[in-house]
C-alpha positions as CSV (number, residue, x, y, z in Angstrom):
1,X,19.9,-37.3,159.4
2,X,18.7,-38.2,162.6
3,X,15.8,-40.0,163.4
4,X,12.3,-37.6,165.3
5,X,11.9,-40.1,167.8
6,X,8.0,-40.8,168.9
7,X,6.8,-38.6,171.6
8,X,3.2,-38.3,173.5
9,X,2.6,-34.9,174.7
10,X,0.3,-34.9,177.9
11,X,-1.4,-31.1,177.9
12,X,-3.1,-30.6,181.2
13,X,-3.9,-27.2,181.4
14,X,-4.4,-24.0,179.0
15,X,-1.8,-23.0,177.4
16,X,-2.1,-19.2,176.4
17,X,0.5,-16.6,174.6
18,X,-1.5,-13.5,175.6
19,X,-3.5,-11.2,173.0
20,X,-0.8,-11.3,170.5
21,X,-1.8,-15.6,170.2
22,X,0.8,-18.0,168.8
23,X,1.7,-21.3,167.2
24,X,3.3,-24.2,167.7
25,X,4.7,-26.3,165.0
26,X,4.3,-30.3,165.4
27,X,7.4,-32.3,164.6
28,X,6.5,-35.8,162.6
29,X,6.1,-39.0,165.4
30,X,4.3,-36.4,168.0
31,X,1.0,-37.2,169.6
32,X,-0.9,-34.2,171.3
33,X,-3.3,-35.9,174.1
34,X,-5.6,-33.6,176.2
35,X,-6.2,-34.9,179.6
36,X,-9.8,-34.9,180.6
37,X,-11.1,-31.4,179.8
38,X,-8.4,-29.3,180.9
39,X,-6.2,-29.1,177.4
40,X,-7.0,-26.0,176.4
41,X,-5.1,-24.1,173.1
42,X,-5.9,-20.6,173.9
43,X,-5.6,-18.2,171.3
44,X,-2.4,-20.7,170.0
45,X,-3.0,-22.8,166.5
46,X,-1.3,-25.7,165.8
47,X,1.4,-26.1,162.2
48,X,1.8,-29.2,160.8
49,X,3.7,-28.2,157.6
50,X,5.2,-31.7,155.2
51,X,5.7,-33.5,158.8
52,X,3.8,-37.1,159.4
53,X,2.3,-39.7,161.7
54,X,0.9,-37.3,164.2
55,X,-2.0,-37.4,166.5
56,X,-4.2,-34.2,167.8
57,X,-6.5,-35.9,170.4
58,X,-8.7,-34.7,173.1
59,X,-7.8,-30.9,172.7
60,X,-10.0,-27.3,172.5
61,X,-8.7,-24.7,170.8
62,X,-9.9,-21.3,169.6
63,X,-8.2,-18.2,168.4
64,X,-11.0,-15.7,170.0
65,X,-8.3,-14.7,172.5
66,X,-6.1,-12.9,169.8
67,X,-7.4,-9.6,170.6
68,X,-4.2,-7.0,169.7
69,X,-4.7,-4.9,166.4
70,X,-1.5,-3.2,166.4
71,X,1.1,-5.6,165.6
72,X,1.3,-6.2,161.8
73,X,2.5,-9.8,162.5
74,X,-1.0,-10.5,164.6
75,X,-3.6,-8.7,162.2
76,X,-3.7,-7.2,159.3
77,X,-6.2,-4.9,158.5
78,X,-6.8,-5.0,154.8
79,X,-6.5,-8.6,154.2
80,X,-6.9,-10.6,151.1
81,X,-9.9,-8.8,150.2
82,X,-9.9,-6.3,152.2
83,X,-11.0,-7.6,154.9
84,X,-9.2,-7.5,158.4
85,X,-7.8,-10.7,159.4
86,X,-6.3,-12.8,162.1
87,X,-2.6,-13.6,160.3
88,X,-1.1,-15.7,163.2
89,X,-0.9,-19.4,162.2
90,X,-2.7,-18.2,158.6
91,X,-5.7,-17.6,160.6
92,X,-6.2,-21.6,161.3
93,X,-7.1,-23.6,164.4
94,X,-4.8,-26.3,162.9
95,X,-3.3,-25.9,159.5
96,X,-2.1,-29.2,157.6
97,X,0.1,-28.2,154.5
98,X,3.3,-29.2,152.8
99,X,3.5,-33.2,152.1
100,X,2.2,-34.0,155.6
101,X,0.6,-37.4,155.7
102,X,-0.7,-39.8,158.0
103,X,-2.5,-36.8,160.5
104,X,-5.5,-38.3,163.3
105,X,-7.7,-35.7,165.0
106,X,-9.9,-37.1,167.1
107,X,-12.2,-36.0,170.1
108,X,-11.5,-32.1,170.1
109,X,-12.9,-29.1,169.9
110,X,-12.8,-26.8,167.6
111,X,-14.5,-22.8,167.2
112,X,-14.2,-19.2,166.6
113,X,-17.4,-16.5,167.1
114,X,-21.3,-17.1,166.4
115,X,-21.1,-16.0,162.4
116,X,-24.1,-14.2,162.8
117,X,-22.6,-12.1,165.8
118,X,-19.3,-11.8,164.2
119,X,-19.8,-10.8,160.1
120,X,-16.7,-10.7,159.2
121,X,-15.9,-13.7,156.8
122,X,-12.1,-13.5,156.4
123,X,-11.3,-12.4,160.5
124,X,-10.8,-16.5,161.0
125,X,-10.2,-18.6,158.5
126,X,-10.6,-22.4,159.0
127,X,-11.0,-24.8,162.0
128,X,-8.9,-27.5,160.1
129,X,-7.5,-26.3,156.7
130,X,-5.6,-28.9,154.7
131,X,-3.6,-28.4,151.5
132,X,-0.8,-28.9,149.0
133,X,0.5,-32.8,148.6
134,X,-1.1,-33.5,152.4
135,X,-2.5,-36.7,152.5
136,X,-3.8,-39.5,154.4
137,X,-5.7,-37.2,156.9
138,X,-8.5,-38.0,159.3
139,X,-11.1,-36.1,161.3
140,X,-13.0,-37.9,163.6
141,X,-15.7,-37.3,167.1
142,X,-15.0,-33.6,166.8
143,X,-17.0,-30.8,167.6
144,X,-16.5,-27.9,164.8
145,X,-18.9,-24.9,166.2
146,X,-19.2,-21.3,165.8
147,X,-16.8,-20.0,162.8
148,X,-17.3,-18.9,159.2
149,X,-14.8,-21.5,157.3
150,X,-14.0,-24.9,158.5
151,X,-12.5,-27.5,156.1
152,X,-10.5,-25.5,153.0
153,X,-9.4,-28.9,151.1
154,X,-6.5,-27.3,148.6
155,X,-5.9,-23.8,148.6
156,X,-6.7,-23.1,145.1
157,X,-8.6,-24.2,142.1
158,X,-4.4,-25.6,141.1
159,X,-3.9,-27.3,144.5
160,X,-5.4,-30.7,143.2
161,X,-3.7,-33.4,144.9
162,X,-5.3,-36.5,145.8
163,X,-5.1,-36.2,149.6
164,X,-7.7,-39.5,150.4
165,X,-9.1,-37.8,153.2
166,X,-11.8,-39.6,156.0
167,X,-14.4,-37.1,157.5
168,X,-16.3,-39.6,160.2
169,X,-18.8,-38.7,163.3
170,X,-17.9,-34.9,163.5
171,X,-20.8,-32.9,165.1
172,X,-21.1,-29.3,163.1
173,X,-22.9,-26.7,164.6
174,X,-23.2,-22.9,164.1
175,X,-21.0,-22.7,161.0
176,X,-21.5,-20.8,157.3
177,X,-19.4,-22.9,155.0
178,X,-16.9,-25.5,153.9
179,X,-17.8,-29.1,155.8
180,X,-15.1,-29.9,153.9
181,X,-14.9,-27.7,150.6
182,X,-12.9,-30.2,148.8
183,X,-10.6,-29.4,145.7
184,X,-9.7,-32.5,144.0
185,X,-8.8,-36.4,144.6
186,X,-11.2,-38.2,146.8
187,X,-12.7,-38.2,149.9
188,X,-15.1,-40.2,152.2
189,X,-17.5,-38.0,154.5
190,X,-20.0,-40.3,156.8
191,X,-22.0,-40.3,159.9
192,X,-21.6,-36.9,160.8
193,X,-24.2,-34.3,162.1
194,X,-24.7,-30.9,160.6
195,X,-27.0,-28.4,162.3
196,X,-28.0,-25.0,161.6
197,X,-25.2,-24.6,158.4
198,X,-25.9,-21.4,157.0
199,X,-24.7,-21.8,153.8
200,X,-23.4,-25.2,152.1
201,X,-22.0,-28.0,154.0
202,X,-20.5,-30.9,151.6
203,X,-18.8,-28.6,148.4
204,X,-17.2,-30.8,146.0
205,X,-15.0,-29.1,143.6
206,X,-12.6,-29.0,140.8
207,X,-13.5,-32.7,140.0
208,X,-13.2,-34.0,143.3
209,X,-15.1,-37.4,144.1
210,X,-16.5,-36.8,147.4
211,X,-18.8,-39.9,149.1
212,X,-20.9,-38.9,151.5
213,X,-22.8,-41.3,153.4
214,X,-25.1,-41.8,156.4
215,X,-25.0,-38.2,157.3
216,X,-27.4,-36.2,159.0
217,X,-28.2,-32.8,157.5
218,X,-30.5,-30.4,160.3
219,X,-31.1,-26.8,158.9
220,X,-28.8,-26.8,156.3
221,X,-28.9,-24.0,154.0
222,X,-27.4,-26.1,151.0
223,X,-26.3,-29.8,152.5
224,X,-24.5,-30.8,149.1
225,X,-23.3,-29.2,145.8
226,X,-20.6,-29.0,143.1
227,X,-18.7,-26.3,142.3
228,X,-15.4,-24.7,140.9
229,X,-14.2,-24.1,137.5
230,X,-14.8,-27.6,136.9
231,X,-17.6,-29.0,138.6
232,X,-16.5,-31.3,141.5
233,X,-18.8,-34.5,142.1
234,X,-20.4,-37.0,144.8
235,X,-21.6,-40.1,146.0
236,X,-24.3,-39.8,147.8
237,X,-25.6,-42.7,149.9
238,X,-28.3,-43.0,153.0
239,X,-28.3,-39.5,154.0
240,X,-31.3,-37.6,156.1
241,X,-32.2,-33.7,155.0
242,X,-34.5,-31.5,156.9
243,X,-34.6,-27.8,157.0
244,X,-32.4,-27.0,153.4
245,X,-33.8,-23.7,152.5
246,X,-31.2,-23.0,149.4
247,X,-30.0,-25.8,147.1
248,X,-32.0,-28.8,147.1
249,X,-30.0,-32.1,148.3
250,X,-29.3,-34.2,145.5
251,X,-31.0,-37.4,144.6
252,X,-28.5,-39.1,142.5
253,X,-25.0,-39.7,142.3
254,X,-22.0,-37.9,139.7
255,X,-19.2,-40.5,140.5
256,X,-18.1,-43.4,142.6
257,X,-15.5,-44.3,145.3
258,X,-15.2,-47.5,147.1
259,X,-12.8,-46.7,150.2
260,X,-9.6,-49.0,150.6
261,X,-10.5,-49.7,154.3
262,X,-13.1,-51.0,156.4
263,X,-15.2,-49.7,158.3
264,X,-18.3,-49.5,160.8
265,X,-21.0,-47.6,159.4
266,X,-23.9,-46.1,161.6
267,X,-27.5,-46.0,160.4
268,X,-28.2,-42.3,159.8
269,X,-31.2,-42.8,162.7
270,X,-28.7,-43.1,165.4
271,X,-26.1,-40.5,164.0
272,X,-27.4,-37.5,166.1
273,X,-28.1,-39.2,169.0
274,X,-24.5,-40.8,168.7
275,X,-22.4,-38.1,167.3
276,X,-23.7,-35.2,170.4
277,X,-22.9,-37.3,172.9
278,X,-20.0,-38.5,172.1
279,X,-18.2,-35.9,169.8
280,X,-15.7,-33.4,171.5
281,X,-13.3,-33.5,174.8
282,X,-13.7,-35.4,177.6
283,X,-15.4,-38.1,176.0
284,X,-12.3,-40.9,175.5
């Protein structure tokens, strides 16, 4: 079998399929670098399906552009629950499935519609969705805006894998749900911003040890919860709450997690300041 060879992948420009959209599947040893502001995924999601050590850096995508309605391989009316979706690349920005592992996205940007202009749940489905054996995956100085769903950790209440995932100075803004809903294994969520979540952000499921830590929570409808079939848990450590309007933030802790690296924590007074100026393109 021969070796994928490493490979950096310069995109300078947008890169657009017309209204039909598209995808591109990333090979394992491939780094994806935007150069200043001008790589631009237009309507095109990105696959990375049981490959590893890949970088997604400095990149905006959306899938607003995927306009056509008549090709059964673009949209399908009905849906999963009967509700019209997007079907090109699963509906996903980036989907991370298979036994990937070892999967950096840094700096980009990430978005859909304003959920309160566009109601319909299921036409999108997540920014970054990451499931199956995937493992080893972190998300760091993006900005996730505009869209229903954004983090679907495991596609099911069976899809329990430990996948050790690192959530770290993401600025959300503008979304309903999942920030990350997380089925299983263990995660670490700190010094990110959330503002103006309309439903929950943090959802920790299906036993799931989540710690989230040094966060900032800013009109949040419900900042952290457990849920599933089995209740998932947290650790919750140093976070701010202002503006939760549905379930009340949680004052104690379900589990623990000590995380195998180190790392430089922010004080959660300088994480808005921090995270809005320096989340997103154009910022390495």
């Amino acid at each position: 079998m021969s070796k994928v060879q490493p490979l950096t992948l310069r995109v300078t420009q947008r890169i657009y399929n017309g209204t039909k959209g598209g995808r591109i599947n990333v090979n394992s040893n491939k780094t994806l670098l935007g150069v200043g502001t001008a790589g631009f995924l237009d309507g095109v999601g990105l696959n990375i399906s049981s490959k590893r050590n890949i970088i997604i850096q400095n990149i905006k995508i959306t899938l607003t552009s995927i306009t056509d309605r008549s090709d059964p391989a673009v949209y399908d009316p009905d849906g999963d629950e009967g509700l019209p979706q997007i079907i090109v690349n699963g509906g996903d920005c980036i989907s991370i499935q298979g036994s990937s592992s070892n999967v950096w996205i840094d700096h980009c940007e990430l978005y859909n519609t304003d959920p309160t202009v566009q109601t319909n749940k299921d036409l999108y489905d997540g920014l970054v969705d990451i499931k199956n054996t995937s493992q080893y995956v972190t998300l760091s100085w993006n900005y996730f805006h505009d869209n229903h769903k954004t983090h679907l950790v495991g596609s099911s209440d069976s899809d329990l894998s430990d996948r050790k995932l690192t959530f770290h100075h993401n600025y959300y803004r503008n979304i309903q749900s999942r920030l990350p809903l997380n089925r299983g294994g263990v995660a670490h969520v700190y010094n990110n911003y959330y503002n103006v979540i309309r439903g929950s952000a943090v959802d920790s499921r299906m036993g799931a040890c989540v710690r989230v830590e040094n966060n900032v929570f800013e009109t949040v409808k419900s900042p952290i919860i457990a849920s599933g079939t089995t209740l998932g848990k947290y650790q919750v450590i140093g976070n701010t709450f202002s503006g939760i309007t549905g379930t009340a933030a949680p004052t104690s802790s379900t589990c623990t997690f000590t995380p195998p690296y180190s790392y430089s924590l922010d004080a959660a007074s300088a994480v808005k300041s921090g995270v809005t100026s320096g989340a997103g393109i154009g910022k390495i």
